[in-house]
N, C-alpha and C positions, 0 to 999 in steps of 0.2 A: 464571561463574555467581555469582548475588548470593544473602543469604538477604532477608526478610525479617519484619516484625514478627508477630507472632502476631494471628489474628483478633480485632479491638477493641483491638489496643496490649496493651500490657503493666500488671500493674496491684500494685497491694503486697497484703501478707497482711489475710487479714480474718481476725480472734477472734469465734471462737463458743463460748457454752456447749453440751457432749453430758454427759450422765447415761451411764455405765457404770459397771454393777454395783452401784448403788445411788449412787452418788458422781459429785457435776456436777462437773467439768474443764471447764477454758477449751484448746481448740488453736487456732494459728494458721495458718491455709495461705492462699497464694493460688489466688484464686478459679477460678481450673481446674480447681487440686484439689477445691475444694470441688464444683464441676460433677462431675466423672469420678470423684467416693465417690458421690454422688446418683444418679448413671447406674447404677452399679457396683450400687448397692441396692436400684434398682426392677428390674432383671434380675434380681434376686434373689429378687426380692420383699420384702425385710426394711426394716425402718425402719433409718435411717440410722445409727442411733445404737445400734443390734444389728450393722452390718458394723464398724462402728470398735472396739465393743467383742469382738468374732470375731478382727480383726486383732490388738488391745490385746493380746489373750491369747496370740497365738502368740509376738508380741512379748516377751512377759518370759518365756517359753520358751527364748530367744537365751542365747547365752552371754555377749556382754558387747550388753542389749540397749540401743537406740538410746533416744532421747526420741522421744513418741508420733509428734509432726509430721512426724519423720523417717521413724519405721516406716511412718506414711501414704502420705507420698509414693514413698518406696519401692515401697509395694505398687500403689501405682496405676500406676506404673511398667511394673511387672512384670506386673498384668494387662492393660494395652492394650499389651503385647506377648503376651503371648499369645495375646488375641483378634485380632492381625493375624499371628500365624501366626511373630513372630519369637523367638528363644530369648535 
């Protein structure tokens, strides 16, 4: 069995400005990420930048919490396992 690339190739992080909590931050994710927070927000119904900041907050909740890109990508993680039903 082989694997292969990811649909479109593989690609580096892109930096975006989001506004949470009154304060613009710059994060870095690759653009997957950036797709499946977008996905994740129009199921939601919430602007993009109300799920990052939903996330942000549970984030510094953590005992020793991560940096945001990381809590990000974590959580999207962890939702498209849920939504495919895995633990």
């Amino acid at each position: 069995m082989s694997i292969a690339p990811p649909p479109g190739g593989f690609a580096g992080p892109v930096k975006r400005s989001i506004t949470i909590a009154g304060h613009e931050t710059s994060i870095t994710l690759e653009p997957g990420f950036w797709q499946a927070l977008e996905a994740a927000a129009a199921i939601r119904a919430l602007p993009l930048s109300a799920l990052v900041a939903e996330i942000d907050a549970l984030r510094i909740q953590a005992d020793d919490p991560p940096n945001l890109a990381s809590a990000l990508r974590t959580w999207v993680l962890a939702d498209a396992r849920n939504a495919s039903g895995q633990n």
